[in-house]
VEXPAMAR-247457 format. One line per field, with one value per atom (N, C-alpha, C): x, y, z negated; residue number from 1. Coordinates in Angstrom, 3 decimals. Each point is the difference from the previous one (the first is absolute). Example, Ala and Ser with C-alpha at 12.3 -4.5 7.8 and 13.67 -1.06 7.14 Angstrom:
% residues 2
xx = 13.190, -0.890, 0.900, -0.350, 0.820, -0.770
yy = -5.690, 1.190, 1.200, 1.050, 1.190, 1.090
zz = -7.800, 0.000, 0.000, 0.720, -0.060, -0.730
i = 1, 1, 1, 2, 2, 2
This chain:
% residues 237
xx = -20.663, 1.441, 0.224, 0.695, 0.303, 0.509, -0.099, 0.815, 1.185, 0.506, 1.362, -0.385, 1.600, 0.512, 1.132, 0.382, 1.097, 0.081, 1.313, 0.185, 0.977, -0.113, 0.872, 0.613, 1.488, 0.315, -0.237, -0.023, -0.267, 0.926, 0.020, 1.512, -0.299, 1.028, -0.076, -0.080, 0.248, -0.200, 0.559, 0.733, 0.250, -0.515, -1.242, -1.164, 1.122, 1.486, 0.677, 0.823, -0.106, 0.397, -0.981, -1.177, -0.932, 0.150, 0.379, 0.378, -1.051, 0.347, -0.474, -0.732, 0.137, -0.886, -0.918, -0.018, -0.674, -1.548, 0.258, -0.924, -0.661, 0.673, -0.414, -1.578, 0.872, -0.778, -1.570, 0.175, -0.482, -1.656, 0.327, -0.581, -0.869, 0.454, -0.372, -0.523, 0.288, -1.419, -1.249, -1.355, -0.651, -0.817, 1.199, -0.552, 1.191, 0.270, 1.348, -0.750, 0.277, -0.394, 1.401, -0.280, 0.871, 0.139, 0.547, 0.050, -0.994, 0.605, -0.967, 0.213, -1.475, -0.621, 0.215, -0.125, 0.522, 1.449, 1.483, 0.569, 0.860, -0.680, 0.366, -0.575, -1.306, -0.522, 1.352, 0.636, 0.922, 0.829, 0.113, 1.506, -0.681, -1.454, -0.180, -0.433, -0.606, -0.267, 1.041, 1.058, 1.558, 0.517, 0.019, 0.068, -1.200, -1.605, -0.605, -0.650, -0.001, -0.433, -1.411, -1.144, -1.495, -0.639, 0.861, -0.374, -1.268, -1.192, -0.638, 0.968, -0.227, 0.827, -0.894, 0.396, -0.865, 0.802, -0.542, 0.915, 0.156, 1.526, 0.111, 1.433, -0.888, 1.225, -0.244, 0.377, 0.397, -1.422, -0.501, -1.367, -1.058, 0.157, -1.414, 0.456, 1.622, 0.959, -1.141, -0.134, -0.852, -1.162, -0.499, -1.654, 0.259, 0.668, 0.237, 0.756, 0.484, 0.896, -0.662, -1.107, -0.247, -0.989, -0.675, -0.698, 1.087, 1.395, 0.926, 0.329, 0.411, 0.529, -1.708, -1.151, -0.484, -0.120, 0.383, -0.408, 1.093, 1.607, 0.905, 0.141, -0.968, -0.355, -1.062, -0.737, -0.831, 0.888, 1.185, 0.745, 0.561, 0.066, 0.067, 1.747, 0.190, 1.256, 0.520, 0.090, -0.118, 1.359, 0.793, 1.082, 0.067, 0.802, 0.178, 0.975, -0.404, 0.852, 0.107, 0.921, -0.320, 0.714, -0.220, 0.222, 1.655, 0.675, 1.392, 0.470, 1.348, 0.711, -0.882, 0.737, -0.785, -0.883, -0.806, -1.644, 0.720, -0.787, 0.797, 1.177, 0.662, 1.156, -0.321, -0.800, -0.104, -1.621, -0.417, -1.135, -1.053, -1.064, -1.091, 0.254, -0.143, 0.324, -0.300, 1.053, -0.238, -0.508, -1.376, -1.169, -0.885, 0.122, -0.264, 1.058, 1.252, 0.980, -0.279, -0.198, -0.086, -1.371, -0.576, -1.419, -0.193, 0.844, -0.530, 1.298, 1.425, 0.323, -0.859, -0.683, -0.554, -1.351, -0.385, -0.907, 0.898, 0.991, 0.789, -0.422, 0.286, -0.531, 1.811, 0.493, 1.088, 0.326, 1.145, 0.732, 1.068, -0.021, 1.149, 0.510, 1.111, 0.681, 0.711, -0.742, 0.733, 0.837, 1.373, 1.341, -0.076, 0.429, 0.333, 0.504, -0.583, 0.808, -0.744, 0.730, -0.001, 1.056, -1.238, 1.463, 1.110, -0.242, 1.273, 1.194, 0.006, 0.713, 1.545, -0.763, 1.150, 0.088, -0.453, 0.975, 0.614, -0.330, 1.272, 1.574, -0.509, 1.318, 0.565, -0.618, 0.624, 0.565, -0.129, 0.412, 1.448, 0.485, 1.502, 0.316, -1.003, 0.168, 0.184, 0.620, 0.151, -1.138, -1.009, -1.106, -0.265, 1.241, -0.160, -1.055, -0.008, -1.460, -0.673, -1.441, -0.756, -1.334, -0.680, -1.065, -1.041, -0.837, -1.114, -1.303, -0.014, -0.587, -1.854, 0.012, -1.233, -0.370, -0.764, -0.704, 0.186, 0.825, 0.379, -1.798, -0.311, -0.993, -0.268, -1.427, -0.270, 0.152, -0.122, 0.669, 0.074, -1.169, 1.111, 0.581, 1.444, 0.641, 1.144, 0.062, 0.676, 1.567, 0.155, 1.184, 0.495, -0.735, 0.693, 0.690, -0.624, 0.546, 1.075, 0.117, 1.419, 1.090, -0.443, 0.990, 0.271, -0.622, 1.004, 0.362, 0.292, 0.655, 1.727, 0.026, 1.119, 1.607, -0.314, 1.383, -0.052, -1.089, -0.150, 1.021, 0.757, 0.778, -0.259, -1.761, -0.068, -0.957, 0.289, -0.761, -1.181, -0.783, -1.279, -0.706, -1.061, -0.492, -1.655, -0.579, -1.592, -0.295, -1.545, -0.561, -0.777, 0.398, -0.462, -0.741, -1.236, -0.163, -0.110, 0.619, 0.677, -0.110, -1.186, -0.395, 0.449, 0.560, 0.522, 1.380, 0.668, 1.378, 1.417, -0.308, 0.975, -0.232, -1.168, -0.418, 0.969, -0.152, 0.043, 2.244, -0.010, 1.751, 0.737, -0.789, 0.809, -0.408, -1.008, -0.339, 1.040, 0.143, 1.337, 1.202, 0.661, 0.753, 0.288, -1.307, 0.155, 0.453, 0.459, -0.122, 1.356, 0.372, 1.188, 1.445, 0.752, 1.506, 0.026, 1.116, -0.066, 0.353, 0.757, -0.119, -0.252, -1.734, -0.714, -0.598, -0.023, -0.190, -1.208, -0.871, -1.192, 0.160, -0.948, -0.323, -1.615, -0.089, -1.840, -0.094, -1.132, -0.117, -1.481, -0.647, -1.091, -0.036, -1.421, -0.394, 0.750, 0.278, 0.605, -0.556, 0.719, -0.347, -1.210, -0.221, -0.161, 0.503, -0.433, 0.844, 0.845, -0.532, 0.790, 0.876, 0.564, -0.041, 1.864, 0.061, 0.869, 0.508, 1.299, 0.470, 1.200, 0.000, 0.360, 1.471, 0.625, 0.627, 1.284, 0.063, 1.153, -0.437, 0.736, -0.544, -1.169, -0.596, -1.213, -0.627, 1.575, -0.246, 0.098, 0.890, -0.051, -1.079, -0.555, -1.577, -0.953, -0.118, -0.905, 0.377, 1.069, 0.352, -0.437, -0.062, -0.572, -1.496, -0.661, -1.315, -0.194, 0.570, -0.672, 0.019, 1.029, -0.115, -0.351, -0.378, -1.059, -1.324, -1.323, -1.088, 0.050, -0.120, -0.941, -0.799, 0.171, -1.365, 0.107, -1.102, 0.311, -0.580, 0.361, 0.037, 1.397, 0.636, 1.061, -0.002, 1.592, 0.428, 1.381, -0.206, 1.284, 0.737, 1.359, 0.450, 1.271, -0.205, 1.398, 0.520, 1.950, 0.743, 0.300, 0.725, -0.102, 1.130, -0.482, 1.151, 1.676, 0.206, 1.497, 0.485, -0.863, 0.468, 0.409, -0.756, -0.088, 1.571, 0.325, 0.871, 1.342, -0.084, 1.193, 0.150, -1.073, 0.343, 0.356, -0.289, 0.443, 1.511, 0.589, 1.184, 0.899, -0.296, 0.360, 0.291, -1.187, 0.159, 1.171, 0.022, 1.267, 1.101, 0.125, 1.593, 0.077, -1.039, 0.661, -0.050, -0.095, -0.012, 1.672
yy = 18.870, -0.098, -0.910, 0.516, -0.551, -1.799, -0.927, -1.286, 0.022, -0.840, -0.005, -1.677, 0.602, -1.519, -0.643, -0.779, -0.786, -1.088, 0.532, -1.008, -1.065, -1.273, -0.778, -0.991, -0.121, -1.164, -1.611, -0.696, -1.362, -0.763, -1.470, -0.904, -0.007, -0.243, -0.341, -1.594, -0.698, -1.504, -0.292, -0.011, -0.693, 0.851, -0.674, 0.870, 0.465, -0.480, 0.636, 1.151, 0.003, 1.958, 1.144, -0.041, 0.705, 0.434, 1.431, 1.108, -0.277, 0.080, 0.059, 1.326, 0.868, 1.444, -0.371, -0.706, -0.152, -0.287, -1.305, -0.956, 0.948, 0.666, 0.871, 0.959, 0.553, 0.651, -0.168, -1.447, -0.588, -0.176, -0.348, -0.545, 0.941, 1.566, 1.900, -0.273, -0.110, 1.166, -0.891, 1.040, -0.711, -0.755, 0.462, -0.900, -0.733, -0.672, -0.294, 0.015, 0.406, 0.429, -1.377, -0.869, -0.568, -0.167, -0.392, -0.246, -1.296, -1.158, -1.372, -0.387, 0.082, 0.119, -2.400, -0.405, -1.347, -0.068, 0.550, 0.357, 0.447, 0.874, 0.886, -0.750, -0.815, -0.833, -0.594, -1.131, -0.937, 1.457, 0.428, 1.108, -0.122, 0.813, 0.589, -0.930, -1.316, -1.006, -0.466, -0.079, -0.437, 0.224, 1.700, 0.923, 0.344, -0.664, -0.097, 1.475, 0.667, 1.527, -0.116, 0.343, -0.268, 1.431, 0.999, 1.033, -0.494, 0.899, -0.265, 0.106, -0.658, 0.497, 0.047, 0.592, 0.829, 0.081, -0.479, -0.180, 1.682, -0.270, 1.190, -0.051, -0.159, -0.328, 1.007, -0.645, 0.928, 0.530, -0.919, 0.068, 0.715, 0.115, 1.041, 0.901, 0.040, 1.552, 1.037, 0.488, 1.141, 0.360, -0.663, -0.236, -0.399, 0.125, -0.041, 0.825, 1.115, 0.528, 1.270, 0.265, 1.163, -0.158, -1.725, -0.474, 0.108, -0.746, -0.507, 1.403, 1.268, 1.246, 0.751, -0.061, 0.278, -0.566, -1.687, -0.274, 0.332, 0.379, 0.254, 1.561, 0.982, 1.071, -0.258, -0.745, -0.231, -0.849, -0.179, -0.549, -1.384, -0.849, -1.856, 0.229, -1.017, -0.130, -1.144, 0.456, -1.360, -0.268, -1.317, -0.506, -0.737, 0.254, 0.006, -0.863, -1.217, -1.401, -0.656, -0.200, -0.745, -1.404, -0.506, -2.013, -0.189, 0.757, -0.193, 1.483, 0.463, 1.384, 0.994, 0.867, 1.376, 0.569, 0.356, 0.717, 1.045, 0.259, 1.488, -0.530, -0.970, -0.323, -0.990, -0.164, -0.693, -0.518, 0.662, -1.148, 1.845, -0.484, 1.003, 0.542, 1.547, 0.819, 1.373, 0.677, 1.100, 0.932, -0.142, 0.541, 0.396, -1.283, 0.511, 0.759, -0.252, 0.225, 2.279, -0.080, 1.682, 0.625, -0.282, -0.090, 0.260, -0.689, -0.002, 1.448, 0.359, 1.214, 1.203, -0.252, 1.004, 0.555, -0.732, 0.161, -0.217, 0.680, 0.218, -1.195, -1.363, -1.315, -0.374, -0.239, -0.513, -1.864, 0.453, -1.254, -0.239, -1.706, -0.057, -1.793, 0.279, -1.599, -0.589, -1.343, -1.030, -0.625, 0.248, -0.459, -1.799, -0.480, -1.570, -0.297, -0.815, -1.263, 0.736, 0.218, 0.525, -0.880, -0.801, -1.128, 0.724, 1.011, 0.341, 0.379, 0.279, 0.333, -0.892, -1.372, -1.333, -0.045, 0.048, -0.531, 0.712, 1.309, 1.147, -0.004, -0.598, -0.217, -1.487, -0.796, -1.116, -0.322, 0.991, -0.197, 0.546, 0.846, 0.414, 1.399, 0.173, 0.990, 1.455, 1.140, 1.165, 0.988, -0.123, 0.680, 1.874, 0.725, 1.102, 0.860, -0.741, 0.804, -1.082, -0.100, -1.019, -0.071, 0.290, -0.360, -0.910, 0.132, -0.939, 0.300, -1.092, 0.062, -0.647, -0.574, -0.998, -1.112, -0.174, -1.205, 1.008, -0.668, 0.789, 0.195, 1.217, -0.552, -1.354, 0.129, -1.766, 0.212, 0.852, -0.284, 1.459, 1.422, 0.852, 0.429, 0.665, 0.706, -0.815, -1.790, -0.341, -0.362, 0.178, -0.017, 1.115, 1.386, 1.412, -0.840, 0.535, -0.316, -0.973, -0.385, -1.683, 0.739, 0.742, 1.085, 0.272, 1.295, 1.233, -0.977, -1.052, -0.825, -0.077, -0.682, -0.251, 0.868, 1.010, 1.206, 0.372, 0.087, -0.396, 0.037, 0.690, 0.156, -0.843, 1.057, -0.498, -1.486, -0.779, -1.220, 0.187, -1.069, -0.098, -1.318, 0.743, -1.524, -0.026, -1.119, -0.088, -1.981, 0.196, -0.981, -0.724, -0.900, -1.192, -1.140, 0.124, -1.811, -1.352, -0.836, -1.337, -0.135, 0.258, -0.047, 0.500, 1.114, 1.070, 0.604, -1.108, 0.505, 0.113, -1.548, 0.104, 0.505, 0.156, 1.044, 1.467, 0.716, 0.862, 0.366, -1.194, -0.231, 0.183, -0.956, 0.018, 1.482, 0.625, 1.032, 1.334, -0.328, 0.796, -0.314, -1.617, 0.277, 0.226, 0.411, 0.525, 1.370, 0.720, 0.943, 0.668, -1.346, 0.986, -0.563, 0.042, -0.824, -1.133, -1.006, -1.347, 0.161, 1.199, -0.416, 0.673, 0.690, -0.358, -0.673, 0.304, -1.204, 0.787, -1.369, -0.331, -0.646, 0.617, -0.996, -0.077, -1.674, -0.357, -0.978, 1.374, -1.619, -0.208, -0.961, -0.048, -1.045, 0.274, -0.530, 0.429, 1.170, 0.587, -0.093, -0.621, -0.367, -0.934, -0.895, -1.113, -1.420, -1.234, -1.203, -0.509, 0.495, 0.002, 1.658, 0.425, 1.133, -0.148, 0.875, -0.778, 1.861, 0.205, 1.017, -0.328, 0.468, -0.665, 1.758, -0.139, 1.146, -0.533, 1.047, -0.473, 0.719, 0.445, 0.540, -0.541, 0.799, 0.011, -1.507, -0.813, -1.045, -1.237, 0.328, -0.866, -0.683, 1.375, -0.051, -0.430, 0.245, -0.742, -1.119, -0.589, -1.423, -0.960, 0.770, -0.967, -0.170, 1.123, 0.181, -1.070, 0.429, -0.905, -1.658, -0.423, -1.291, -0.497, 1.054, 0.321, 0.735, -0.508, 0.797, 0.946, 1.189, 1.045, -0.143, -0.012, -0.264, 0.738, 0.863, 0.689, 1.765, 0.283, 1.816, 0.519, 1.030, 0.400, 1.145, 0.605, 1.136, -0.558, 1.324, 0.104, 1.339, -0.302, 0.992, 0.241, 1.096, 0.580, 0.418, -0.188, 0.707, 1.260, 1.058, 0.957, -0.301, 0.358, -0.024, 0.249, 0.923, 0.068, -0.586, -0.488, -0.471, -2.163, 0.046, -1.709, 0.109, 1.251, -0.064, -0.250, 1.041, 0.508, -2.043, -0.549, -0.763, -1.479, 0.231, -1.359, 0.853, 0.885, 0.319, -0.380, 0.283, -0.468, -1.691, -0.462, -1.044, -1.025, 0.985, -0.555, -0.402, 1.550, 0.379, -0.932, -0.216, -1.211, -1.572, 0.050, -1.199, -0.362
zz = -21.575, 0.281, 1.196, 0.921, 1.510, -0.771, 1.039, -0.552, 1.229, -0.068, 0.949, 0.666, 1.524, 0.671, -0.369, -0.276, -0.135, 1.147, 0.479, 1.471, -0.922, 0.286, -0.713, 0.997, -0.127, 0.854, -0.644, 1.267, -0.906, 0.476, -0.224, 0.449, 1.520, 1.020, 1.175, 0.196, -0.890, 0.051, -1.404, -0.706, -1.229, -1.343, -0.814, -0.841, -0.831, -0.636, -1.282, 0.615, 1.033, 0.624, -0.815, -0.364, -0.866, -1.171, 0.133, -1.183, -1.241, -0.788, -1.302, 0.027, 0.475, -0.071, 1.039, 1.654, 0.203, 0.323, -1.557, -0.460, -1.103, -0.888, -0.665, 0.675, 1.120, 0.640, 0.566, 0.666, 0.513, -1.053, -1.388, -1.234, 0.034, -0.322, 0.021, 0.188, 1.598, 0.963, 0.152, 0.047, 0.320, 0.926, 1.498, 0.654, 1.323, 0.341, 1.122, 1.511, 1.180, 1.072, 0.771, 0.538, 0.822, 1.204, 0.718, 1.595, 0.147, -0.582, -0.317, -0.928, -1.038, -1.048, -0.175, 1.323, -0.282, -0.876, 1.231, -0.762, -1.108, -0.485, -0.892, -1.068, 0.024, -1.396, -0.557, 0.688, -0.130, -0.713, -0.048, -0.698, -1.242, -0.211, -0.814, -0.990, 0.385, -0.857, -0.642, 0.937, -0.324, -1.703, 0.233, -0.898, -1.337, 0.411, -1.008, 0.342, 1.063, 0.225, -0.016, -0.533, 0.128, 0.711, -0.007, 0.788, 1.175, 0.159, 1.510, 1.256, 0.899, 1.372, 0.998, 1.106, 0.902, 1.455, 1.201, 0.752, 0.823, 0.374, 0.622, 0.958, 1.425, 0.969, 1.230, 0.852, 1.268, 0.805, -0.247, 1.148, -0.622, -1.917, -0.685, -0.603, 0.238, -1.253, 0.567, 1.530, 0.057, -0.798, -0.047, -0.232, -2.035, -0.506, -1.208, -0.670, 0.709, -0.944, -0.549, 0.861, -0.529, -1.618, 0.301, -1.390, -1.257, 0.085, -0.390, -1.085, 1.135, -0.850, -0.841, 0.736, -0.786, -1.306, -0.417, -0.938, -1.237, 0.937, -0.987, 0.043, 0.482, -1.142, -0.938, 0.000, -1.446, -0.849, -0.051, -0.975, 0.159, 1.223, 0.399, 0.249, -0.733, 0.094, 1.315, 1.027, 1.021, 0.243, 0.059, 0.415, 1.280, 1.367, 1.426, -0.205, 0.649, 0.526, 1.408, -0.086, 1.343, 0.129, 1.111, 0.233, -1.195, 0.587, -0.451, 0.401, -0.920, 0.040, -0.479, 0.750, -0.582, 0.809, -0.524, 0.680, 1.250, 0.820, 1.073, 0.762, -0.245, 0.819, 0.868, 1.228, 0.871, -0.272, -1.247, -0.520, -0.104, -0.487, -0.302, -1.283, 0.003, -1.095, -0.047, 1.556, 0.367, -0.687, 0.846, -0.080, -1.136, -0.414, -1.858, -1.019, 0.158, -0.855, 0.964, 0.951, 0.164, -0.282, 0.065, -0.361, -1.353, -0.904, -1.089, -0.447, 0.629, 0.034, 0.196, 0.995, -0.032, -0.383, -1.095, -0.954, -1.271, -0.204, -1.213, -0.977, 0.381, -0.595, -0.225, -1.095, -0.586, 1.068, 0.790, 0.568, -0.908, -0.475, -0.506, 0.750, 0.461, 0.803, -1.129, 0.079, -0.405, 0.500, -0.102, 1.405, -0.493, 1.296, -0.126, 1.479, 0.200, 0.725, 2.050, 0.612, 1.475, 0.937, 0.777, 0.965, 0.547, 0.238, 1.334, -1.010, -1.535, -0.894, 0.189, -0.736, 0.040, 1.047, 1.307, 1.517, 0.230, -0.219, 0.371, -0.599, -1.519, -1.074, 0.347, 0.540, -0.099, 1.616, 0.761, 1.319, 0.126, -0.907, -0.308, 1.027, 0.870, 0.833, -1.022, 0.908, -0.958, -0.188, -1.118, -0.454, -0.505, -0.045, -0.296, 0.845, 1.374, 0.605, 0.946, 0.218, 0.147, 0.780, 0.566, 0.915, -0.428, -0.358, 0.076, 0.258, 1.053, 1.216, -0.380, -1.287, -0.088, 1.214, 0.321, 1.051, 1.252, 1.044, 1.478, 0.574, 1.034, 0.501, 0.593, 0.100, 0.836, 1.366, 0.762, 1.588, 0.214, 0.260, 0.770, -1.209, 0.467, -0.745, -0.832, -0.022, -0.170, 0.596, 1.460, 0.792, 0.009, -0.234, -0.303, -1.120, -1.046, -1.490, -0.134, 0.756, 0.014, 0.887, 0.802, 1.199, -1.243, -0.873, -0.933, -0.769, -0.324, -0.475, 0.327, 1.361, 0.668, 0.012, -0.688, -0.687, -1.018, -0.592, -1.574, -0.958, -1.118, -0.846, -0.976, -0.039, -1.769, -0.643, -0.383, -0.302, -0.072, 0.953, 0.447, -0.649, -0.729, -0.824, 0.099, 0.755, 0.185, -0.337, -0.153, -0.061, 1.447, -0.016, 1.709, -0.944, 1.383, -0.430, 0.506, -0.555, 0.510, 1.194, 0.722, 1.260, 1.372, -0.937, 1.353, -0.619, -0.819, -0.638, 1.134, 0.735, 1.160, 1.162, 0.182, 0.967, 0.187, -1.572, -0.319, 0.204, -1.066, 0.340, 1.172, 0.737, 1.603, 0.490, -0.205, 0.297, -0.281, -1.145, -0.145, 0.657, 0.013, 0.667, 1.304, 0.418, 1.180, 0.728, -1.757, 0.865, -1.372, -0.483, -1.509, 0.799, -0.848, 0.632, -0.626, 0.267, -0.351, -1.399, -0.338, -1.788, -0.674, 0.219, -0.875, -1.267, -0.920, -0.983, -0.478, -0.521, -0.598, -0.856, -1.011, -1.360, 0.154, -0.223, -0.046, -1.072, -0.999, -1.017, -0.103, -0.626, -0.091, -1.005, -0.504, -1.434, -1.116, 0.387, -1.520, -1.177, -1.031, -1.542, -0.167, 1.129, -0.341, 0.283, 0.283, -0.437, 1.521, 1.066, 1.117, 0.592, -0.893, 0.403, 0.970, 0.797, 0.727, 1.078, -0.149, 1.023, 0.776, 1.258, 0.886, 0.718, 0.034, -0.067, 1.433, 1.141, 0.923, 1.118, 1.324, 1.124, 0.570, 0.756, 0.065, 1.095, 0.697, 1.010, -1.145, -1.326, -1.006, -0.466, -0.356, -0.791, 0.774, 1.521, 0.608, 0.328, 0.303, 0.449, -1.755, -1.277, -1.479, 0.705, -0.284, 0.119, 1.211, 1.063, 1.261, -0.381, -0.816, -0.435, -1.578, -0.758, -0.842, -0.074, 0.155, -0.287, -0.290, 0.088, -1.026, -0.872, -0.914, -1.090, -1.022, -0.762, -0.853, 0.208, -0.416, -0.124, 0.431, 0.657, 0.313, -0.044, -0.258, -0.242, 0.647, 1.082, 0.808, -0.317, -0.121, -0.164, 1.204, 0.778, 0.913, -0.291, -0.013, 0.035, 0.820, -0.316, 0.816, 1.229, 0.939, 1.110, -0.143, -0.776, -0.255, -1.094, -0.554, -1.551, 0.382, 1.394, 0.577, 0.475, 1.187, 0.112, -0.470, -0.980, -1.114, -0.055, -1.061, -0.430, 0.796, 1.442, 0.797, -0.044, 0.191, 0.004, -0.433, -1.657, -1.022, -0.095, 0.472, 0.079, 1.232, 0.455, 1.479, -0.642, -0.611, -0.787, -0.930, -0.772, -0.999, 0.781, 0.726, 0.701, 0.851
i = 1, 1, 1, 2, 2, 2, 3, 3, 3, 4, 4, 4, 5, 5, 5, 6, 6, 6, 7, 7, 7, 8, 8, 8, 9, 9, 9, 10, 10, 10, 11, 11, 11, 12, 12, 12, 13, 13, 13, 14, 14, 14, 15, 15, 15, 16, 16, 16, 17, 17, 17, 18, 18, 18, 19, 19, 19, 20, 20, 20, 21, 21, 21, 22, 22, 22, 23, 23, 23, 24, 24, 24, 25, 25, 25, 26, 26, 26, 27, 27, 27, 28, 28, 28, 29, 29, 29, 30, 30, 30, 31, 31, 31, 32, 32, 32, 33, 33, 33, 34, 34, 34, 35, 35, 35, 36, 36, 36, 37, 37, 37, 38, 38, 38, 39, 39, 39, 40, 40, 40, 41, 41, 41, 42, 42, 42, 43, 43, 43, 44, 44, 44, 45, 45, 45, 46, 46, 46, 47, 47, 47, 48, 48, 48, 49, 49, 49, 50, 50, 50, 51, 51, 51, 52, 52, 52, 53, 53, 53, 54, 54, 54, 55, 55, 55, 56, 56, 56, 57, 57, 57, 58, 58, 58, 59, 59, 59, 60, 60, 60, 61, 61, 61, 62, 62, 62, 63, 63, 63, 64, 64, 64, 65, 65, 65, 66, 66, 66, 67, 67, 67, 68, 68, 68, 69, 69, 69, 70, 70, 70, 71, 71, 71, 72, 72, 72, 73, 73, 73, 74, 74, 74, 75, 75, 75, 76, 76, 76, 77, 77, 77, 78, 78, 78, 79, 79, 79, 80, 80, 80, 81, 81, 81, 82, 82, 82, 83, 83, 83, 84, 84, 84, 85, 85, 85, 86, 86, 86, 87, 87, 87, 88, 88, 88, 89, 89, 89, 90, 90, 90, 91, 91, 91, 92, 92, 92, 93, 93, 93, 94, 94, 94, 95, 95, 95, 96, 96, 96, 97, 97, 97, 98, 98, 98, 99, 99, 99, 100, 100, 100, 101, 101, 101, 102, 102, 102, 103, 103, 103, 104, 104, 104, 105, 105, 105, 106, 106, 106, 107, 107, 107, 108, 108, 108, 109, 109, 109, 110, 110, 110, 111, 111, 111, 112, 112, 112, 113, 113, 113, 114, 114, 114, 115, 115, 115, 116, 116, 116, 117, 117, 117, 118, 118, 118, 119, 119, 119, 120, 120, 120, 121, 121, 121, 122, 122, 122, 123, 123, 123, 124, 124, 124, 125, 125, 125, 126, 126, 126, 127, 127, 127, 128, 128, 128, 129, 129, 129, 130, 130, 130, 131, 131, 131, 132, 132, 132, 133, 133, 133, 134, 134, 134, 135, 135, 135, 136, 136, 136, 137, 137, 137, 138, 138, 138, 139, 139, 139, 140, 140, 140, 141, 141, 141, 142, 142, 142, 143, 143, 143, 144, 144, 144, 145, 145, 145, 146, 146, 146, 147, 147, 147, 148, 148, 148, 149, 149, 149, 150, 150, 150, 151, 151, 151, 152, 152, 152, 153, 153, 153, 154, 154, 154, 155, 155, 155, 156, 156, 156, 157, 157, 157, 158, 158, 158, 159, 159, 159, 160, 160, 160, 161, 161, 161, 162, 162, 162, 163, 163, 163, 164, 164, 164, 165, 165, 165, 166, 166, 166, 167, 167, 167, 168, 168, 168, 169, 169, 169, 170, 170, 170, 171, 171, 171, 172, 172, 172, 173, 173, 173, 174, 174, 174, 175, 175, 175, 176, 176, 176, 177, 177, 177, 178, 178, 178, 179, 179, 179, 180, 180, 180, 181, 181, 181, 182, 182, 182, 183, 183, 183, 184, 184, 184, 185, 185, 185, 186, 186, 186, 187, 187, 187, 188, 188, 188, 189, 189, 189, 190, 190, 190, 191, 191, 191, 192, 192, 192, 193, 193, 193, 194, 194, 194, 195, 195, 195, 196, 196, 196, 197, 197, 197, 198, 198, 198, 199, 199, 199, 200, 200, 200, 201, 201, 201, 202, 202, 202, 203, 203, 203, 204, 204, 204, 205, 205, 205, 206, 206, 206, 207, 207, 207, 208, 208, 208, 209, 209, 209, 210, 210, 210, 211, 211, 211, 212, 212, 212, 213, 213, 213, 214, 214, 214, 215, 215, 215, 216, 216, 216, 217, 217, 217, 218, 218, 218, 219, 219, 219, 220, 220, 220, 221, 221, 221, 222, 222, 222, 223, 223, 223, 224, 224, 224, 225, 225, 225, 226, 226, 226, 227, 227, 227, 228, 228, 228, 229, 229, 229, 230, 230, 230, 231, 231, 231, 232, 232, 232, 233, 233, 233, 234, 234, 234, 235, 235, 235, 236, 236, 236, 237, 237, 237
């Protein structure tokens, strides 16, 4: 009898975000595949999980997946983790999660905790349609991608890091209108967690006299929706 994958999300920083089916899960199978097996210990010890774990990240997914699905048609129940969030969304997954489709191997997702989720909701911008972009490229192809930005409707939400956050900001406003608005939070759901929400000369004039530090999730407003609302904002003024 074939065994199955279970992709499971895990906390993005605070361990009591962790589903009770999760951990369940986690207990099952018999074996957890992680991004870093460092980690992923700290979760699973957390939780008391004694499962084996087995690392599984960006640089050996190739070279393992084809071991991985053979072992879950002889029946291995393997569970797919990664650092924080959910497996496949910016992180390693893919490849195995189709792979194991197409050897008629049972996928089942464990939903949880995905950063760009809460910044999108807590930035107040209007969410009925949405963009996400994951990690911009690292140099070519990133000043296109910030161009199809600049008329942009529908809310634009990616991950930067600290390093190249204001880089990235001014970068935009180089090329949006002055009211633009941005929401940037970082360290979501844990003890500095902190979002920063206002046009886009706002947000860089915090940052420029606050560090970057942290993990970030930026989220863009859409071009007419910045407008509408500096409008709005005249009139009640």
């Amino acid at each position: 009898m074939s065994g199955k994958l279970s992709v499971v999300a895990t906390p993005i920083g605070n361990l009591s975000d962790f589903s009770f089916r999760a951990i369940e899960v986690l207990k099952e199978a018999n074996k957890v595949v992680a991004e870093d097996t460092r980690t992923s210990k700290k979760l699973l010890n957390h939780y008391e999980i004694n499962t084996p774990l087995e690392s599984y990240h960006l640089h050996n997914e190739h070279g393992k997946v084809v071991r991985l699905v053979e072992q879950m048609i002889d029946g291995v129940h393997i569970a797919l983790i990664s650092d924080a969030g959910t497996p496949a969304i910016s992180d390693p997954g893919y490849l195995l999660v189709r792979e194991a489709l197409e050897n008629n191997i049972e996928v089942c997702v464990i939903p949880g905790a995905t950063a760009f989720i809460p910044a999108l909701v807590k930035s107040g911008f209007a969410l009925h349609r949405f963009l996400f972009e994951g990690f911009l490229p690292p140099k070519k192809g990133r000043h296109t991608k910030i161009l199809e930005w600049s008329d942009a409707d529908v809310t634009i939400v990616f991950y930067e890091s600290p390093h190249k956050l204001l880089k990235t900001l001014k970068a935009i406003g180089e090329v949006s209108t002055e009211n633009r608005r941005v929401s940037v939070s970082r360290e979501l759901t844990k003890l500095y967690e902190e979002t920063v929400t206002g046009t886009l000369s706002c947000v860089i004039d915090h940052f420029e006299s606050h560090a970057p530090k942290g993990e970030f999730v930026v989220v863009l407003e859409g071009k007419n929706y910045s407008e509408e609302y500096a409008k709005r904002k005249m009139e009640s003024e």
